[in-house]
C-alpha positions in Angstrom: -48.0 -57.8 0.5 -50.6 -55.2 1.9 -52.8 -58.2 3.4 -49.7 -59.2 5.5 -49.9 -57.9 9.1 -47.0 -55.2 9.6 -44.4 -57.2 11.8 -44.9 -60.0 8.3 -44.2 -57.0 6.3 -41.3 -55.3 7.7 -39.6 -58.7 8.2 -40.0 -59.3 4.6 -38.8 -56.1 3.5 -35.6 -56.0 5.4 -35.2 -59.8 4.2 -35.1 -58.2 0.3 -32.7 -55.3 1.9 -30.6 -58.0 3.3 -30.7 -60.4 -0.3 -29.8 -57.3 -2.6 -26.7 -56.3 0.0 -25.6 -60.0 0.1 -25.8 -60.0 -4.1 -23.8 -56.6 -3.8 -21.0 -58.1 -1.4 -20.9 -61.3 -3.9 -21.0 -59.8 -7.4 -19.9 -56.2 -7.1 -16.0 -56.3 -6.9 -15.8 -52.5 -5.8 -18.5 -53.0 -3.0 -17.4 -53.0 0.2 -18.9 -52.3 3.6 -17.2 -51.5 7.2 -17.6 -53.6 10.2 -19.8 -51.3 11.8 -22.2 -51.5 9.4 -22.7 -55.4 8.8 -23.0 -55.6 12.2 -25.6 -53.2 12.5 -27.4 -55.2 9.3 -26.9 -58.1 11.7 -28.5 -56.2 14.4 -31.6 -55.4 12.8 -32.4 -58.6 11.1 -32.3 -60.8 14.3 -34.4 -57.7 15.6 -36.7 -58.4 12.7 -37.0 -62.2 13.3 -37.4 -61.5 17.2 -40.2 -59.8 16.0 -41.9 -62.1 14.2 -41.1 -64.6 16.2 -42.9 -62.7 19.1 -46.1 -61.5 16.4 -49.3 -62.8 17.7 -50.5 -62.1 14.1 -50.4 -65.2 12.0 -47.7 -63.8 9.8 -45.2 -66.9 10.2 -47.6 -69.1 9.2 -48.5 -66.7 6.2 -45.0 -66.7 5.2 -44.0 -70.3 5.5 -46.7 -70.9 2.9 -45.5 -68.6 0.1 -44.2 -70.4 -3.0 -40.6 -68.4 -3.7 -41.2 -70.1 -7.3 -44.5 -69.4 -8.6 
């Protein structure tokens, strides 16, 4: 991930933030969260994907070609 440009990298970190909190809110019974914190998880991702969206670094296209399987 260290050849990604930063915005790449951030966006992709939060994204994993966002998957394990979605698996927690799924699978773990006991989990809970309060409004005020989804939406400030909601916040921040479409902060993240402004972001990228806005990069001038290549970091889209880098992303899009990443095989989740492999």
């Amino acid at each position: 991930m260290a050849s990604f440009p930063e915005t790449t990298r951030g966006f992709a970190e939060y994204f994993v933030t966002l998957q394990e909190l979605h698996h927690e809110a799924d699978y773990d019974p006991e989990m809970s969260f309060t409004r005020q914190e989804v939406l400030k998880a909601i916040e921040v991702a479409e902060t993240m994907v402004e972001k990228l969206m806005a990069s001038e670094d290549q970091g889209q296209t880098s992303l899009s070609g990443l095989d989740r399987h492999e």
